[in-house]
N, C-alpha and C positions, 0 to 999 in steps of 0.2 A: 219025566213024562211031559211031553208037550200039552197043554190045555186048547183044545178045540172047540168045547163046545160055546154056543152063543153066550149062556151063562159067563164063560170065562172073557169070556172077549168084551163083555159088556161092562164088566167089573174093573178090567185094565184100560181098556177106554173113560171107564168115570175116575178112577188115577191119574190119568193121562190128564183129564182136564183139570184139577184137583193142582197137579203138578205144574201145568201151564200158570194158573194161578199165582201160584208162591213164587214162578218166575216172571210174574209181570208181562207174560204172553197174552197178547190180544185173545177173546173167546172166537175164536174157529172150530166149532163143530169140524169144517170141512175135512181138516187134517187127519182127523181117525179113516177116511177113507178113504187113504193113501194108500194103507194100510191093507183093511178091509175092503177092497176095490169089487171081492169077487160075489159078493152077497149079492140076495134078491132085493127089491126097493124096498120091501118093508123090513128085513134085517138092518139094511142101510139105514131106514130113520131111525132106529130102534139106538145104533151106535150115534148116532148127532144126538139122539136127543141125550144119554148117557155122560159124553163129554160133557155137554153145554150142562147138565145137573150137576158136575163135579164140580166145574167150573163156576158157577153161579154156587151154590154149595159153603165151596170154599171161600166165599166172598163175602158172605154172609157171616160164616163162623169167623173173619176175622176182623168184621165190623163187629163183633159184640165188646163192651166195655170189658174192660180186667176182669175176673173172676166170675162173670157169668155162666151156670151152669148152660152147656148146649143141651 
């Protein structure tokens, strides 16, 4: 089953940035909407903002010391 709805796309875009992370990729929101090109403007912000929270996200849980509960 393909996942369609914005729910789903929002969750693999905040992955997407998540992922960008752990690969030392610069934070570009812009790139999920390579993707997502066909959205309305406010779906569009909806996916930046998603990346940029994985992203920022993940950078934060791997600033924390050894063993710190997240």
């Amino acid at each position: 089953m393909i996942a369609t709805s914005l729910e789903s796309k929002l969750k693999a875009v905040y992955e997407h940035g998540r992922m960008d992370f752990l690969a030392d990729a610069p934070c570009d929101p812009r790139t999920a909407l390579f993707v997502y090109s066909d959205l309305c403007d406010e779906d569009k912000k909806r996916i930046v903002e998603s990346y940029a929270n994985g992203w920022h996200n993940e950078s934060l849980m791997q600033s924390l010391p050894e063993g710190t509960p997240a």
